[in-house]
N, C-alpha and C positions, 0 to 999 in steps of 0.2 A: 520514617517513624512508624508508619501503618504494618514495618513488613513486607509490601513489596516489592516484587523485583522485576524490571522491565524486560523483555524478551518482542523475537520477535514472531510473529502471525502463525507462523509452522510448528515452533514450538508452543507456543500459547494449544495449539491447537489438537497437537498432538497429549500434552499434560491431561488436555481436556477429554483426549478419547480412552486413557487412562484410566478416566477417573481422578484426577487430582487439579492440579492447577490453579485454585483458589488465590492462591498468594502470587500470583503472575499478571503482569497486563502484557496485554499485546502495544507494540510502540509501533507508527509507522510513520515514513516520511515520503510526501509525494514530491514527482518532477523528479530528480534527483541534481539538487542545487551544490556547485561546484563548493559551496561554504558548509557542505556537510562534514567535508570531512576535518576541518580545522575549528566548524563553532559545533554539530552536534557530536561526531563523534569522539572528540575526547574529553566530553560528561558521560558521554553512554559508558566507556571505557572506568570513568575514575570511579562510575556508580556499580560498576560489574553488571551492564544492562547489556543488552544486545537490542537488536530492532530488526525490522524491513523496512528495503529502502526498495521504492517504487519510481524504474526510470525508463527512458524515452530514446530508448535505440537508434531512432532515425534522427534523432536530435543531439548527438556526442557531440561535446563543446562548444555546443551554439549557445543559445540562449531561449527566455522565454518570450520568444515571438508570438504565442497566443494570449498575450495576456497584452491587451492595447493600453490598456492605464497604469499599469505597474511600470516601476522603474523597470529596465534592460537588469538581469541576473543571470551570469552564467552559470552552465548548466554541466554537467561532471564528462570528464573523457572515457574513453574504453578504458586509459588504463588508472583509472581515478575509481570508476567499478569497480574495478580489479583487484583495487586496492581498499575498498568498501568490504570487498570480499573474504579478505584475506583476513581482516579483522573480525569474521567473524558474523557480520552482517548481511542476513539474507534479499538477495536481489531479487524483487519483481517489477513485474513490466505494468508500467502504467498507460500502454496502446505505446504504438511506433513515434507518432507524432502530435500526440494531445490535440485527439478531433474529439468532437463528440456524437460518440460511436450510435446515438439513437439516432443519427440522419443522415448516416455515411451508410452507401450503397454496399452493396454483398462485396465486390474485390474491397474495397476499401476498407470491410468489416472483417475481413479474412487476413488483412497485412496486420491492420492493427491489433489483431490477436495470437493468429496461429503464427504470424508473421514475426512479429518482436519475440515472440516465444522461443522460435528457432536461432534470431538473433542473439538473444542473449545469451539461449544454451552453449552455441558456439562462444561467444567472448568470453562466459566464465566457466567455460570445461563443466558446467553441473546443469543439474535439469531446473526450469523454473517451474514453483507453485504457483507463484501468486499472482494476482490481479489487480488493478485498483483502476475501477472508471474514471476515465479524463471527466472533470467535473460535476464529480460525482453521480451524473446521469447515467441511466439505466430504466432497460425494459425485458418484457421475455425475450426478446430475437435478439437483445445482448447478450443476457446470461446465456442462452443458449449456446449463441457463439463460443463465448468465455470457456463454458463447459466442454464443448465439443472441441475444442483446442488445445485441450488436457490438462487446463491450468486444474488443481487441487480444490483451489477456493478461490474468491475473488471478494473486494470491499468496495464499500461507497459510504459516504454519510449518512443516508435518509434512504432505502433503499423501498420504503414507499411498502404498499401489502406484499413484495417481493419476500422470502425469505428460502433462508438454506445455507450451504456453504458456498455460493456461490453470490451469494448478495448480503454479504454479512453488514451488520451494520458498524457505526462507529463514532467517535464523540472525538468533534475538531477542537484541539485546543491553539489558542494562538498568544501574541504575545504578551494582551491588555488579560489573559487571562490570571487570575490569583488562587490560591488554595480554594476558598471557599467559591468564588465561582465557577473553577472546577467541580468543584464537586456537587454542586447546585445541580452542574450543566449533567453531570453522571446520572445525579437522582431523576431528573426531568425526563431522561433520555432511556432509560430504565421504564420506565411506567409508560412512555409512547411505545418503547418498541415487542412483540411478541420473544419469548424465548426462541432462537435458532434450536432449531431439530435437532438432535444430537448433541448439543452443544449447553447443556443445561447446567 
């Protein structure tokens, strides 16, 4: 009703180097859960949205083993990607195996970036932009990483005095969430975070 139209991070972003973009959000989805593509992606579709989906290379149709309290949720195939892809939807790497990259040592910080990178590049024939910190965490020697592993941009929730394209911020919506406290959670998140550089 507002007018907009969901998209995802690359194009959000590129609207934005434009100059235009206003009437776009960016959508994204972390992990990349085997039920994307039967519970989100055929609203994203009936609404003409697109997204980024943010997934976990060294994790193809396991599950979410990092997570000890959540239910067992399987996690999407190479060719479930693939198939992520083809509709449309930009694939990025959320690290190899959802560690959290502020206390994994240098090889360890090098698979889960430049590593899932080249992974992915190979499964879906195109180059990856994007990034998204396993839980959210982040610091300089991450972004660094991030950056120096050619990703475009990279996201987190709270990405703390951090800013740029490479620690964009972002507003978690989840399932108790409703219009209005969406949009609470935008206005609140708005006035904590500084404008991104470029990105105004």
């Amino acid at each position: 009703r507002r007018g907009l139209r969901g998209v995802s991070v690359a194009e959000l972003l590129a609207a934005r180097a434009r100059g235009g973009g206003r009437d776009l959000v960016g959508l994204t989805f972390d992990d990349g859960y085997a039920d994307f593509l039967t519970g989100a992606l055929p609203v994203l579709t009936a609404h003409g949205c697109t997204a980024t989906l943010f997934v976990l290379p060294g994790r193809l149709g396991g599950d979410n083993a990092w997570d000890p309290l959540g239910p067992r949720k399987p996690l999407l195939s190479a060719d479930g990607i693939r198939r992520a892809a083809a509709a449309g939807v930009e694939i990025g790497s959320h690290g190899l195996t959802h560690v959290d990259l502020t206390r994994a040592d240098d090889p360890t910080l090098a698979a889960e970036t430049a590593g899932s990178r080249a992974l992915l590049s190979r499964l879906t024939g195109a180059p990856v932009d994007g990034f998204c910190y396993p839980y959210g965490t982040l610091d300089r020697r991450t972004v660094d990483a991030v950056r120096d592993a050619g990703y475009t941009y990279a996201c987190a929730i709270d990405p703390g005095a951090l800013t740029g394209p490479h620690a964009l911020p972002r507003v978690h919506v989840g399932q108790r969430d409703t219009p209005v406290r969406l949009f609470l959670k935008y206005r609140l998140h708005r006035l904590r975070r500084r404008p991104v550089e470029g990105l105004r």
